[in-house]
C-alpha positions in Angstrom: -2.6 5.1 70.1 -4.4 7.8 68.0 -3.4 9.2 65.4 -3.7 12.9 65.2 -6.4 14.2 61.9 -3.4 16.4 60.8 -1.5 13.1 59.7 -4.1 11.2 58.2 -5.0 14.4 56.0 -1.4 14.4 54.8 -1.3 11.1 54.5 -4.3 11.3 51.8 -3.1 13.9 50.2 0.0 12.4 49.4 -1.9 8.8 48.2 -3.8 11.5 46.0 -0.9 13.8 44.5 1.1 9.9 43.8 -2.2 8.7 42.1 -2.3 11.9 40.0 1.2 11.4 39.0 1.6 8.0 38.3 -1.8 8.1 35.5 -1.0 11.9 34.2 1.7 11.8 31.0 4.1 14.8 31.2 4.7 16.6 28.1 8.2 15.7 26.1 8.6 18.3 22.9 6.2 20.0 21.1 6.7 20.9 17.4 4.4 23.6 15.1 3.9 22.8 11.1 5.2 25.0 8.6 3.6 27.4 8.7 2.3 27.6 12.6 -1.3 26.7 12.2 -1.3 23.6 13.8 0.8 22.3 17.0 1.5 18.6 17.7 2.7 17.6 21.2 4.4 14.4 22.2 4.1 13.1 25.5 6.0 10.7 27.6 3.6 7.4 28.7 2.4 7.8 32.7 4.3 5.8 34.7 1.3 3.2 35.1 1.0 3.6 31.4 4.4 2.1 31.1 4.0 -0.4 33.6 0.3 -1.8 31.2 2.5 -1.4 28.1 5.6 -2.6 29.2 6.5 -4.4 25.6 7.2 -1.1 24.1 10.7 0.7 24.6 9.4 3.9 24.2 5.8 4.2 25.1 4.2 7.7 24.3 1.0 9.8 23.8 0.8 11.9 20.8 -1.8 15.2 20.4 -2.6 17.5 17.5 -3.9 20.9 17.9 -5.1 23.7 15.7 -3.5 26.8 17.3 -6.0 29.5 16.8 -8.8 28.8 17.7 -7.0 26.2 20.4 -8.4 23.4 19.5 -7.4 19.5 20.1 -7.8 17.9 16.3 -6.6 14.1 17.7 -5.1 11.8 19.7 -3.2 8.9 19.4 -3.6 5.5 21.9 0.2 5.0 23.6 2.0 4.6 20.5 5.9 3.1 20.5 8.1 6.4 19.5 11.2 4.4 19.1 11.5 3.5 15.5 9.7 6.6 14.1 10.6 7.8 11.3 10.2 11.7 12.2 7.2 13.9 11.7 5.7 14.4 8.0 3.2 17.4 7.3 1.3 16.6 4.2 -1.1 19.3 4.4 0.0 21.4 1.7 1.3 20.7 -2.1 3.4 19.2 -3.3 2.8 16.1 -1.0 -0.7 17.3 0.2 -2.8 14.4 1.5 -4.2 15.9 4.3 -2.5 13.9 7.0 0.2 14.3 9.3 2.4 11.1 10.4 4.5 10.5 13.3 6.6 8.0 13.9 5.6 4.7 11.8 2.5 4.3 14.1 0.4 7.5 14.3 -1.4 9.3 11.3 -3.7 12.0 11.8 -6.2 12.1 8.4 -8.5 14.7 7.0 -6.7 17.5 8.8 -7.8 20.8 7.0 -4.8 22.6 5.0 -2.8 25.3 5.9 -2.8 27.6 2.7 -5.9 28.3 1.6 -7.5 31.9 0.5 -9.5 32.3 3.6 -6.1 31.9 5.8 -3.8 34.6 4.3 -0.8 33.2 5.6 1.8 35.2 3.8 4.5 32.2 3.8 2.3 30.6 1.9 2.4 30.5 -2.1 -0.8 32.2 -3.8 -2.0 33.2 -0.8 -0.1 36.0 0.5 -2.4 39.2 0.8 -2.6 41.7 -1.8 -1.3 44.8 -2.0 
C-alpha cells in the first residue's frame, strides 16, 4: 500500500527532533562569581554523550562566560562531576590566580579579574567609585 506524504513528513520530523535531543546537553545549574562578572554553567552530558562515556557516573559539560559583554570564555570536554570538590573563584586576592576550578577535573586559566579600576564594581575593595 502507499503511504500517504503526511506520514513520512512526520515520521522525519520525529527521527530529526530524537537526533537533536539525544546529541544536545540540557542545562543543570548555573552559578555567577562574586561579584557577577562572570557566569559558569553546568550541563548534564547528551544522552549519546553518556552512552560514549559510559565509565563516568556523572558525565557533564561545563561552560564559562563573561556576562557583559555575553561572551563564552571556555569549555570543558565531558568532565566526571561526581567527586568535585565545589567551584573555586580565584580571580581576586587573597587567592588570586586567575583561574576558576570545578570539580577536581575542570580549570579555567588566565581568566581576567574581577576588581580592577576600569570595572568599578562597588563590592569590590579599592575599587568602589569615588565620591
Amino acid at each position: 500500500k502507499n503511504v500517504p506524504c503526511i506520514v513520512w513528513c512526520l515520521a522525519l520530523h520525529a527521527c530529526v527532533a530524537l537526533g537533536w535531543y539525544a546529541t544536545r546537553p540540557t542545562l543543570f545549574n548555573s552559578y555567577n562569581s562574586p561579584h557577577y562578572v562572570y557566569r559558569l554553567e553546568i550541563y548534564d552530558a547528551s544522552p549519546w554523550q553518556r552512552i560514549m562515556h559510559y565509565d563516568q557516573e556523572d558525565p557533564a559539560i561545563v561552560r564559562l562566560y563573561r556576562v557583559e559583554p555575553r561572551e563564552l570564555l571556555g569549555e570543558s570536554k565531558v568532565v566526571d562531576l561526581m567527586n568535585g570538590s565545589g567551584i573555586q573563584w580565584q580571580l581576586d586576592p587573597p587567592v588570586q590566580s586567575n583561574t576558576v576550578y570545578v570539580g577536581g577535573s575542570v580549570a579555567f586559566e588566565n581568566i581576567p579579574p574581577e576588581c580592577t579600576e576600569a570595572a568599578r564594581i562597588p563590592s569590590c575593595p579599592r575599587t568602589q567609585p569615588s565620591e
